[in-house]
N, C-alpha and C positions, 0 to 999 in steps of 0.2 A: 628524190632530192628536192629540198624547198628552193623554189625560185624567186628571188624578190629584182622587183623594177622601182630602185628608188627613186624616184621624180622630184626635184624640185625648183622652185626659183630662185634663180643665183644674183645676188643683189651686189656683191663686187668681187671681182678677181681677188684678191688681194687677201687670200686665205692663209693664215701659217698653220692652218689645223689638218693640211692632207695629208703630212708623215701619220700623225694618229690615228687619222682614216684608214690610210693606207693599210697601217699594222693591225687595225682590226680588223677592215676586210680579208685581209690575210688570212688570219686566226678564222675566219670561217667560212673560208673558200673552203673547205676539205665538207662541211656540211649543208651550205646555202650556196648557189649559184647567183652572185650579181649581176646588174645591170644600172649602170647610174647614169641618171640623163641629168643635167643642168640645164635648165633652160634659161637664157637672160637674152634680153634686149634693150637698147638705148634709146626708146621711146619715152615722148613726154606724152604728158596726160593733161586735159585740165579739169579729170576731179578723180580724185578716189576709185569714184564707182566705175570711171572708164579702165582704168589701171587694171582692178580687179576683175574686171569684165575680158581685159584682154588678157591679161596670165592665166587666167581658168579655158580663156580657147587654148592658149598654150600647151595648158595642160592637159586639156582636153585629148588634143591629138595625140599626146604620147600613150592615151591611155590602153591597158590592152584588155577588152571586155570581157574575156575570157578567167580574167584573173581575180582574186579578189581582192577588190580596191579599202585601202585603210587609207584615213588622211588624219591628218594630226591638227585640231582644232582646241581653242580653249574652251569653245562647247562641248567639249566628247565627255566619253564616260572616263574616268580617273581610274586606274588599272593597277596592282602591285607587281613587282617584277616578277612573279610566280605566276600569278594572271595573265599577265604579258606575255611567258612564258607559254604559256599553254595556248595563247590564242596563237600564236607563229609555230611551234615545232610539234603539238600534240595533231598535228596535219601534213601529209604531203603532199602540203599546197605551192599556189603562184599565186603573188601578191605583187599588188601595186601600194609601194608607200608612199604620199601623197603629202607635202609640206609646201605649204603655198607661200605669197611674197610678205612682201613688209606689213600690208595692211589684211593678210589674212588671204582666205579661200571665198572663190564666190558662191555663189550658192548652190549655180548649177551643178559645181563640180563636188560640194557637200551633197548634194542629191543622190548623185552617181555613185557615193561611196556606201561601200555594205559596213561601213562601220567606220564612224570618229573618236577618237583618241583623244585623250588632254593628259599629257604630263605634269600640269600644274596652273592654276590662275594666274601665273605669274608669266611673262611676254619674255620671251631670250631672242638673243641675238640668232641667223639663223643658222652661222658656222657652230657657234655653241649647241643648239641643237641637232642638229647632224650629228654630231660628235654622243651628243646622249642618247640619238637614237641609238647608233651605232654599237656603243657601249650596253646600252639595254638588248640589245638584240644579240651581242658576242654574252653578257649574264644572263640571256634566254637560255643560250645553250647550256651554259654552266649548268645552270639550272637545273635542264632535261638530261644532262649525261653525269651530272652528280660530282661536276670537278668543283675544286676547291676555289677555285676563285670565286663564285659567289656562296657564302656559310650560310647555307644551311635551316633553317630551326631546327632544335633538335625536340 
């Protein structure tokens, strides 16, 4: 069974997107094993690079070495949902997904990943995200088991 450790930085409570989470992770509890850590803290900063310097120790810790780390950067390589597909379920792997804070991932922690991700040039919110991950990864399986909810090419 695939295991994922979704990791990320939680920038406010104030989520109306977890019923949709909810019902995804649902939809593939029967094939993926979760684990979600949110990490957030009420620290100030006074620059960027400290910020980001302290959410990647953050993140650091939750990481589990054993596993293989994807992190989702607008550096990564640009994937199609087929692609996407085959990198998570054509494996019976354990995976750390890696979504870092407002101003991104620090470097260290881009280092430690066996592979960066980018959904697009364009910057989302980070509940919006979550949610696309999410959804990409419930159309992974579609995918890999041939259901109808994601069509196919023919």
């Amino acid at each position: 069974m695939i295991s994922i450790r979704l990791i990320y930085i939680q920038n406010s409570k104030k989520n109306k997107s977890y019923q949709f989470e909810d019902d995804l992770i649902k939809r593939l509890n029967h094939s993926i094993k979760f684990d979600v850590k949110a990490l957030n803290h009420k620290k100030k900063f006074s620059s960027v690079e400290e910020l980001i310097g302290y959410e990647g120790n953050l993140i650091s810790k939750e990481l589990d070495h054993s596993r293989t780390t994807i992190c989702f950067d607008k550096e990564g390589d640009m994937l199609t949902s087929k692609k996407f597909s085959e990198v998570i379920f054509n494996t019976s792997g354990q995976f750390n997904l890696v979504i870092g804070g407002t101003y991104g991932l620090s470097n260290e922690i881009k280092l430690k990943a066996d592979r960066l991700i980018s959904f697009s040039n364009m910057e989302f919110a980070h509940d919006l995200f979550r949610l696309m991950l999410l959804e990409q990864l419930y159309r992974g399986h579609c995918i890999k088991t041939n259901h109808p909810y994601h069509q196919n090419e023919k």
